[in-house]
C-alpha positions as CSV (number, residue, x, y, z in Angstrom):
1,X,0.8,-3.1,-5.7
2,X,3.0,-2.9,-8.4
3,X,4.5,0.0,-10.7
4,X,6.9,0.0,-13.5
5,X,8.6,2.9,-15.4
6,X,9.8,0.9,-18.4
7,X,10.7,2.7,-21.9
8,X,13.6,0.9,-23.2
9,X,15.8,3.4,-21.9
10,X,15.8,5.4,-18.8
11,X,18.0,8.2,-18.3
12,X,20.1,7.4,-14.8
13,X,19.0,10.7,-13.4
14,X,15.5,10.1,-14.0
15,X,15.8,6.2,-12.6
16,X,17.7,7.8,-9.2
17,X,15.3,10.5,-9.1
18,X,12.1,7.7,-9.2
19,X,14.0,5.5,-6.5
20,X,15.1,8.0,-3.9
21,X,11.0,9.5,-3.9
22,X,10.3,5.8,-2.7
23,X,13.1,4.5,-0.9
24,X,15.6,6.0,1.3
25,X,19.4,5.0,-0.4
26,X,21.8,3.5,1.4
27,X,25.3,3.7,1.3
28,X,26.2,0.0,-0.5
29,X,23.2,1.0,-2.8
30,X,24.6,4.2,-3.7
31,X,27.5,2.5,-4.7
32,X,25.7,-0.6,-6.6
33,X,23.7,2.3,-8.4
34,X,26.5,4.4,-9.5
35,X,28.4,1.8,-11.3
36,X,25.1,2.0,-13.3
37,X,25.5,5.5,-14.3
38,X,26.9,5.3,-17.8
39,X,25.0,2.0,-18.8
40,X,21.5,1.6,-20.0
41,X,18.8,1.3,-18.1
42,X,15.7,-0.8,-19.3
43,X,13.2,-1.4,-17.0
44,X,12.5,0.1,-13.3
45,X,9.8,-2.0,-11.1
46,X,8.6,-1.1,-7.4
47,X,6.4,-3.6,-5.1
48,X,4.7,-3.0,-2.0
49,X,2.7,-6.5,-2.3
50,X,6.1,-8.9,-2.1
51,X,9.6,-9.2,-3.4
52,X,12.4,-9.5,-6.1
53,X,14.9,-11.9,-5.6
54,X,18.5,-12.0,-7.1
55,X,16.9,-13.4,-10.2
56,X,14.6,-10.9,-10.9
57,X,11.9,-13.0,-10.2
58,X,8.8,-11.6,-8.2
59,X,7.4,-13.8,-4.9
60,X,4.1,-12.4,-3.3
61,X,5.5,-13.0,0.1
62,X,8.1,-10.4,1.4
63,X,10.8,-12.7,2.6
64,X,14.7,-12.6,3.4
65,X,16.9,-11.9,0.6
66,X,14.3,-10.3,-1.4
67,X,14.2,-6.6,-2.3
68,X,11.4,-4.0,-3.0
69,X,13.0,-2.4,-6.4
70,X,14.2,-4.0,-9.5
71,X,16.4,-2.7,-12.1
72,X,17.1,-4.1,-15.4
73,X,20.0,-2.8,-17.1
74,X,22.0,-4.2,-20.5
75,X,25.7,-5.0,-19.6
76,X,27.5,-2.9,-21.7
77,X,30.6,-5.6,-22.6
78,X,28.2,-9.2,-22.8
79,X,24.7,-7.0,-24.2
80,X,22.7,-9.2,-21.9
81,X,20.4,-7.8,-19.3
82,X,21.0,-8.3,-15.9
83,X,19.3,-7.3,-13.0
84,X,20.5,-5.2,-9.4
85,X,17.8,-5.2,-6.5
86,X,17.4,-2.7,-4.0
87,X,15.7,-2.4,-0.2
88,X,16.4,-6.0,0.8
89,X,15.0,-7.5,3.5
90,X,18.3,-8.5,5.3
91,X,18.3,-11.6,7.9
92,X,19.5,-9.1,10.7
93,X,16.2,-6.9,9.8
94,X,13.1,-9.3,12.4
95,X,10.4,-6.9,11.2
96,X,9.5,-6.0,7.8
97,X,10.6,-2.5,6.6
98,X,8.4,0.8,8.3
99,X,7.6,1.7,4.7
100,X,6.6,-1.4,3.2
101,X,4.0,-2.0,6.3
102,X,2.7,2.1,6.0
103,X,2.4,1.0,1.8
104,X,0.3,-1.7,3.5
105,X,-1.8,0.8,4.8
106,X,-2.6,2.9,2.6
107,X,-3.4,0.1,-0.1
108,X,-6.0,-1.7,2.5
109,X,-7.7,2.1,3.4
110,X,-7.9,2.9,-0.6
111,X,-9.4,-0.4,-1.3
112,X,-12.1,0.2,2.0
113,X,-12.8,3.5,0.5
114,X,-13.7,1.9,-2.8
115,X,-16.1,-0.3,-1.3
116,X,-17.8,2.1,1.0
117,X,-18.5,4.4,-2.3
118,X,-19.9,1.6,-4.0
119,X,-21.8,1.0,-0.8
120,X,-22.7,4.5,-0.6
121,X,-24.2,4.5,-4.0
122,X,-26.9,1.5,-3.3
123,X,-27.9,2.9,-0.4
124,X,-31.4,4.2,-0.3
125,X,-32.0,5.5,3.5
126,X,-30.2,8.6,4.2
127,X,-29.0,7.1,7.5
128,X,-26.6,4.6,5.6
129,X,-25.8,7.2,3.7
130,X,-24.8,9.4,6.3
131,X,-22.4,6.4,7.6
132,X,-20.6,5.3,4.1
133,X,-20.5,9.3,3.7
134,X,-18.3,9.4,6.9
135,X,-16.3,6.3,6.2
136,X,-15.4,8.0,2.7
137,X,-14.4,10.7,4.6
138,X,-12.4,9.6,7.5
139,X,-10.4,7.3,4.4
140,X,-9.2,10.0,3.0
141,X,-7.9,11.7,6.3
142,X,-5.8,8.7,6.8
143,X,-4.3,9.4,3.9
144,X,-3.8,12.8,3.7
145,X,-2.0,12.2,7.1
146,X,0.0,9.4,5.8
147,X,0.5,11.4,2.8
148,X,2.0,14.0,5.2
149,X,4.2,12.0,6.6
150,X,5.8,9.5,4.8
151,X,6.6,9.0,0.9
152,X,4.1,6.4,-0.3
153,X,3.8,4.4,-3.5
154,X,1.5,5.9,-6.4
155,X,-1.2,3.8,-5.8
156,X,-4.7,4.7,-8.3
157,X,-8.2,4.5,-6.4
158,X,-10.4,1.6,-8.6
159,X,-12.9,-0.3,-8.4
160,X,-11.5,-3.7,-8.0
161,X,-14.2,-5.5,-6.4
162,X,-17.8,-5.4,-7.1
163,X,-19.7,-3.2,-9.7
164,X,-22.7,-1.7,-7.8
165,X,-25.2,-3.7,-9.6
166,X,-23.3,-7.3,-8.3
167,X,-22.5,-5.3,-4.4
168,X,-26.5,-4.8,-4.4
169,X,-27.2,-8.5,-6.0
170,X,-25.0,-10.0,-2.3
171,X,-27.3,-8.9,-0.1
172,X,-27.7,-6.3,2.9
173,X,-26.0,-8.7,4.9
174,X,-23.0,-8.8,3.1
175,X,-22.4,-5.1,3.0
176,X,-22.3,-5.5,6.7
177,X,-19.7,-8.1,7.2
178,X,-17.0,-6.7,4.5
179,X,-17.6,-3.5,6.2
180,X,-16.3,-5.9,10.0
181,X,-13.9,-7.5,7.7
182,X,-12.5,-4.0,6.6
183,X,-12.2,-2.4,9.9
184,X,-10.8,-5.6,11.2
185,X,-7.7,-5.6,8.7
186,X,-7.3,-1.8,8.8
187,X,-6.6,-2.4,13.0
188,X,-4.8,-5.3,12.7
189,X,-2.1,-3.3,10.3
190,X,-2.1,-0.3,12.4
191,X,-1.6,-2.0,15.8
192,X,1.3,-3.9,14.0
193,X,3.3,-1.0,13.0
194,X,2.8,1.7,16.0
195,X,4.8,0.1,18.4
196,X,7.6,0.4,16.0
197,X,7.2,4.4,15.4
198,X,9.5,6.1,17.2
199,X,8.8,9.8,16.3
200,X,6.1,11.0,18.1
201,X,3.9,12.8,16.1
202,X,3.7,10.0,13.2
203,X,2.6,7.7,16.5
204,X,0.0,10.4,17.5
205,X,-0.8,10.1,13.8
206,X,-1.3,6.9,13.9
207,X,-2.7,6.3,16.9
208,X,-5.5,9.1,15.9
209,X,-6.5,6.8,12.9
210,X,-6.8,3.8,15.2
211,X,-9.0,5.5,17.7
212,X,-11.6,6.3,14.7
213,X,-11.1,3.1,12.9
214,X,-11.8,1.1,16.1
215,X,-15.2,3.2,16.2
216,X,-16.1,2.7,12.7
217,X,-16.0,-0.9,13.2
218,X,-18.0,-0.6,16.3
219,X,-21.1,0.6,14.4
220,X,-21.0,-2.1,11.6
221,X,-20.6,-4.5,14.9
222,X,-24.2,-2.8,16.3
223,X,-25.9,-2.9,13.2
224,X,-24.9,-6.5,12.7
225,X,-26.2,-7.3,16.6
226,X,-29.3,-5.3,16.1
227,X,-29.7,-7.0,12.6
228,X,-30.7,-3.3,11.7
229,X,-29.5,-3.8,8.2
230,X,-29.2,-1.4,4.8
């Protein structure tokens, strides 16, 4: 996911402000940043889905050398714009950053409660309602507890996938295998990042949306056994 604040000018207070409720400023940054503070600033872009590099240049694939913030400013004695990037992913760093992987997160359980709306819409037995209902509503836990815990990325629930019209043209079957395939992702991400969390509570917190996740995906696996379909 990308966002970008870009009004042909941006105050330097307002620019800090927008980077420090996303990333936590480090001491060479601070000093980068604040040679910026009398010069215009053009354009401020954050990614969660990949990286900048030097260039300005964005690469899908969060890789060494490339940072999570871009700032374009105009050089006050050439006019041209140049570009400083922030939150690098240095070579001495093996795992990608704790708040790019909880971004991640929250991303993959916004897009899982998308679907299961949708699915909850074309359902027409109260018993699939009941489970799409519950999905809905354990998503949004997750993220109120990640919410809670760590400063996340505006990220805008939409409909990116199917209309309900074209999720009820694929077939019961399909509902039932994205549904696996969600799960799936959502445990794979979480049992990537917990053994890195130190603090307890935020692994409790973590673990907790594991625990249900794993269980959600274990009643999509029974329905798809039992070919008890919506």
């Amino acid at each position: 996911m990308n966002s970008t604040l870009n009004i042909g000018s941006i105050p330097f207070s307002e620019a800090l402000n927008k980077i420090e409720q996303k990333h936590q400023i480090q001491p060479n940054e601070k000093r980068a940043l604040m040679q910026l503070e009398n010069i215009q600033i053009k354009r401020l872009a954050f990614t969660t889905d990949g990286g900048f590099c030097d260039h300005g240049n964005f690469h899908k694939e969060l890789q060494e050398g490339l940072g999570t913030i871009k700032i374009s400013y105009k050089d006050i004695e050439t006019s041209e714009e140049k570009i400083l990037i922030l939150n690098k992913l240095e070579s001495k760093q093996k795992e990608i950053p704790i708040d790019f992987k909880i971004n991640a997160i929250y991303q993959k359980i916004e897009d899982a409660f998308c679907f299961y709306s949708q699915a909850l819409d074309e359902s027409n037995r109260l018993y699939f309602k009941n489970i799409f209902k519950n999905l809905c509503l354990h998503k949004k836990a997750y993220v109120a507890g990640l919410k809670a815990q760590y400063k996340l990325a505006n990220y805008r629930r939409k409909q990116n996938g199917l209309k309900c019209a074209e999720l009820q043209s694929k077939g019961k079957s399909y509902i039932i295998k994205r549904g696996i395939e969600l799960q799936s992702e959502l445990i794979s991400l979480y049992e990537d990042i917990i053994p890195n969390i130190k603090n307890k509570q935020e692994r409790n917190t973590l673990e907790s949306h594991l625990k249900y996740i794993k269980s959600d995906k274990g009643v999509f696996s029974q329905l798809e056994k039992n070919h008890f379909l919506v």
